[in-house]
N, C-alpha and C positions, 0 to 999 in steps of 0.2 A: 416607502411601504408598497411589498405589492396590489395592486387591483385584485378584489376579488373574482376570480373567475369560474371555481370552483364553489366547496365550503371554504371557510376562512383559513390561511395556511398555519399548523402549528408544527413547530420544531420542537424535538426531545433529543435529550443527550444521557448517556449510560455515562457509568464512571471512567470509563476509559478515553473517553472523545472528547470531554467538557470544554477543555480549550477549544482545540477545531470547532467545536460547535458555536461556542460564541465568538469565536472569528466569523465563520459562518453568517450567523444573525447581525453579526454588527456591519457587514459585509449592503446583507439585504434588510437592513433598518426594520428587523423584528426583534422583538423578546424572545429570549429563549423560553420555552414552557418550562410549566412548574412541576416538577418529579423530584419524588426521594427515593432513591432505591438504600436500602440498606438490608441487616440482616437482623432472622431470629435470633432467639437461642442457641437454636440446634444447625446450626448454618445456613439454613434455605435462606434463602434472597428473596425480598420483600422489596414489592413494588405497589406505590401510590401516586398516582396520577391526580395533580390537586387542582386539575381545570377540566372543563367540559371539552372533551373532542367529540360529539356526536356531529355528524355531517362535513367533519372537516378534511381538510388534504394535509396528511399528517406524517412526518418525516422525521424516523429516529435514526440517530448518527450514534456509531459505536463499532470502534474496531474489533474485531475477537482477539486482540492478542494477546500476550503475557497478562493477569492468569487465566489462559485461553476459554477454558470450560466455565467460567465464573462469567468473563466477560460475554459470554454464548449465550448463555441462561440466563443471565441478566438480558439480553435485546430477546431472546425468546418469550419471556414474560413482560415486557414493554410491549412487544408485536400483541400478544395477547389481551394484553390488559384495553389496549386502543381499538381492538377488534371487537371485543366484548361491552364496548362502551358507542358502540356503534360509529366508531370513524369512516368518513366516506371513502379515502383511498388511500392506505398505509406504505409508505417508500420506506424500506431496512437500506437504510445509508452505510456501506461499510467499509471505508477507506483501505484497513485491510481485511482481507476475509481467510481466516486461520482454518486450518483441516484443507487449504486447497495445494496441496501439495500430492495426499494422498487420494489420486486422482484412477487410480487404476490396481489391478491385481498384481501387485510385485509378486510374490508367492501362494504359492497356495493357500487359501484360507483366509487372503488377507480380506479386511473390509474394503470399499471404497469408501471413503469416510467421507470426502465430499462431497458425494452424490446424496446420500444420510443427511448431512446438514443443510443440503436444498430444499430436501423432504420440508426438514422439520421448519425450516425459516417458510413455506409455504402454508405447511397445517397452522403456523401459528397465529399468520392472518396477514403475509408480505402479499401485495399487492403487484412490489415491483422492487426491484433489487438496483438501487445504483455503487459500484464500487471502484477502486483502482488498481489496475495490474495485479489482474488474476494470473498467478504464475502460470495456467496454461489455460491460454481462451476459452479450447475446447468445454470447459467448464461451464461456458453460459450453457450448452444446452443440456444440462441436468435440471436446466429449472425447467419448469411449466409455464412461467411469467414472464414479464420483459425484464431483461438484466443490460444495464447501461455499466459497459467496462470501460474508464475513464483512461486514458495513459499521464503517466506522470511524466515522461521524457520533454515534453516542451518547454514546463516549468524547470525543471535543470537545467534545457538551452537555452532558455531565456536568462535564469540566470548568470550562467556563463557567456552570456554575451555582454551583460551590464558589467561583470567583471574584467573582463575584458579578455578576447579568445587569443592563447600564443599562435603567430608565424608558423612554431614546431607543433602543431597540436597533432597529435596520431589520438584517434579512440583505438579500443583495444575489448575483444570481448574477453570477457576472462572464461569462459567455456563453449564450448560449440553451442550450448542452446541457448547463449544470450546472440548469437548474429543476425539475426533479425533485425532488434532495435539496435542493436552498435553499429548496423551497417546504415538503418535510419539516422542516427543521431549524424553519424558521417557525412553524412549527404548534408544534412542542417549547415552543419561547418566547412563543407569541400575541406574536409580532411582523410588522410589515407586511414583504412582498416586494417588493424592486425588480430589476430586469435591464437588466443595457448591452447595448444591443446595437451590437454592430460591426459597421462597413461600411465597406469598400473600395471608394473612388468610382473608381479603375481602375487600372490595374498599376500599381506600385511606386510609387505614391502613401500616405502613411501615414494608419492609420486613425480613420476618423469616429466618435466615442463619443456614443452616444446613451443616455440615463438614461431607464427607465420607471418611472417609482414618486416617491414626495415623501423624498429625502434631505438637504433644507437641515435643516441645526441638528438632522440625527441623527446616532447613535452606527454607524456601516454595518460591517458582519460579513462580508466575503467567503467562501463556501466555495466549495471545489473537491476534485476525488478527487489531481489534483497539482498542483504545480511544477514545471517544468522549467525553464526558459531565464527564467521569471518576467517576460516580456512579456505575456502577459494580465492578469496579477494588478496586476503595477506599472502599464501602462498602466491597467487597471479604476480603480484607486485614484486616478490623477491625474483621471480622470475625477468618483470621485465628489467630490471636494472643488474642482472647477468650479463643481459644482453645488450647493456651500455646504454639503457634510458635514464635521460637527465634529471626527469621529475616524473612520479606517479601518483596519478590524484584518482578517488575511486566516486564513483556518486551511485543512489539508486534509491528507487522508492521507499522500499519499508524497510526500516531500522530494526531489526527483530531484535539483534544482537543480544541472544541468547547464549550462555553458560562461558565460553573463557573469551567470547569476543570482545570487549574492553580489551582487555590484557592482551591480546593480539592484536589489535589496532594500535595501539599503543608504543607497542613492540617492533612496531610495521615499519617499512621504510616508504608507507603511504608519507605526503606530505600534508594532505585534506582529505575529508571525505563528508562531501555534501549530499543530504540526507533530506527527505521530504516528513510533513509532519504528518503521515498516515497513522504514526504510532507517537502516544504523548510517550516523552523521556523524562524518566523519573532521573533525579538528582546523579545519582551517580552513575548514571551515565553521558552525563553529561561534561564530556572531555574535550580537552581543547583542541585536538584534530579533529573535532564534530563539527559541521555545520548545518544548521538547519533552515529549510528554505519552507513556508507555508503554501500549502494549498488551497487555503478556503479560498481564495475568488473563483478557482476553478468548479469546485464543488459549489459555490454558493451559484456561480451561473448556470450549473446544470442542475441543480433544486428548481433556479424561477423557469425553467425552460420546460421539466416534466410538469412545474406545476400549471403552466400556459399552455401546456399541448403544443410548445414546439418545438422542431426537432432539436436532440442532442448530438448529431451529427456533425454540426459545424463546428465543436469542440474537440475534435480527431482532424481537424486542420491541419 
């Protein structure tokens, strides 16, 4: 049990995180708190908090993802309800944080919609924002608060080191904006870096895969921060085994895997694809090229660390 340092620490979980979260707590030998979130009649989402948090240090976990807006509104009225009930310092735990993709003005007109959903997780009573691989950093600074951006990629090299790392390992970005962390993760394993890059030779024409790097007769590691629709990843992979790669295995933090992605992982000439649990997997998606690696110890050591005022820094090691 923690030391109290603060008020006493209380964790809450939305429908979405439940697992994670009592990984979480079982992690740092707390009780999950008591919440029912459910619904009316008329669909509004109905939130009851059945313990006192006045004066506490109180940390709600909940991804926004798949059904993204429900799961939104549900931690917006958690955040609310804990503020209104006088908690001393509210942390919005978000493993994944949904809307941060649309980060900027594609066209004219458009919203920023993650800059909007900073707003509103502030008005609602966040304190302080911890989450994992925000598709683009830049994002922490739409908050007004401190936002702790966790990286998933150690948890994947750590697991693939217990698994055990091939001789032929090549990482592989599968787009120019994941090279950053594939050239990070690279460096972990002193293994070479290669990148496809994609090119659209003109509208609705399908795309041109180009290989930079030597992948004949290597083991190729796709990373990425997601999956969604898993057209980058599945195309990446037909690509690298074009180009004479003997195994491609894809891993990445958040499992979106929205609308035909099953079916194209499936389809895939991926051979694995290891997956963190930022987002719970509902049954049927749960295929047997899936693997999933947990992250609560990481989350649960960056909970006791905001909650002891020490730094979260040493967790970007």
């Amino acid at each position: 049990m923690l030391n109290q340092i603060h008020g006493a620490i209380k964790i809450f979980a939305g429908n979405s995180s439940k697992k994670l979260a009592q990984a979480i707590c079982d992690k740092l030998d707390l009780e999950l708190g008591k919440l029912e979130v459910g619904k009316f009649s008329d669909g509004e989402t109905s939130i009851n908090i059945k313990e006192s948090v006045r004066g506490c240090d109180v940390f709600v976990i909940q991804s926004t993802s798949m059904p993204v807006n429900d799961n939104l509104m549900e931690l917006l009225l958690i955040l609310d309800a804990c503020k209104r009930a006088s908690a001393g310092r509210i942390t919005a735990v978000i493993p994944y944080f949904g809307y941060a993709r649309q980060d900027r003005k594609a066209r004219a007109r458009d919203p920023i919609s993650a800059k909007l959903v900073a707003d509103i997780l502030q008005a609602a009573g966040a304190s302080r924002v911890l989450t994992m691989d925000l598709h683009s950093s830049q994002l922490q600074g739409f908050f007004n608060i401190p936002v702790d951006n966790l990286m998933g990629m150690p948890a994947l090299v750590k697991y693939f080191r217990k698994s055990g790392v091939p001789d032929d390992l090549t990482i592989v970005s599968p787009d120019t904006g994941s090279v950053v962390r594939s050239r990070a993760m690279a460096a972990k394993f002193d293994a070479p870096l290669a990148i496809i890059d994609k090119r659209r030779p003109q509208a609705n024409v399908m795309e041109v895969m180009n290989v930079v790097g030597d992948v004949a007769d290597r083991t190729c590691l796709m990373l990425d921060d997601m999956i969604d629709t898993g057209g980058t990843i599945c195309q990446g992979a037909a690509a690298l085994k074009e180009h004479g790669a003997k195994e491609v295995i894809a891993c990445c933090t958040h499992a979106v895997l929205s609308g035909p992605a099953i079916d194209r992982l499936n389809e895939s000439c991926l051979s694995k694809v290891v997956v963190l649990d930022t987002i719970e997997l509902p049954s049927e998606k749960q295929i047997d090229k899936i693997e999933v690696v947990s992250i609560s110890d990481l989350f649960a050591e960056a909970i006791e660390r905001v909650y002891t005022d020490l730094p979260v820094s040493k967790l970007y090691d």
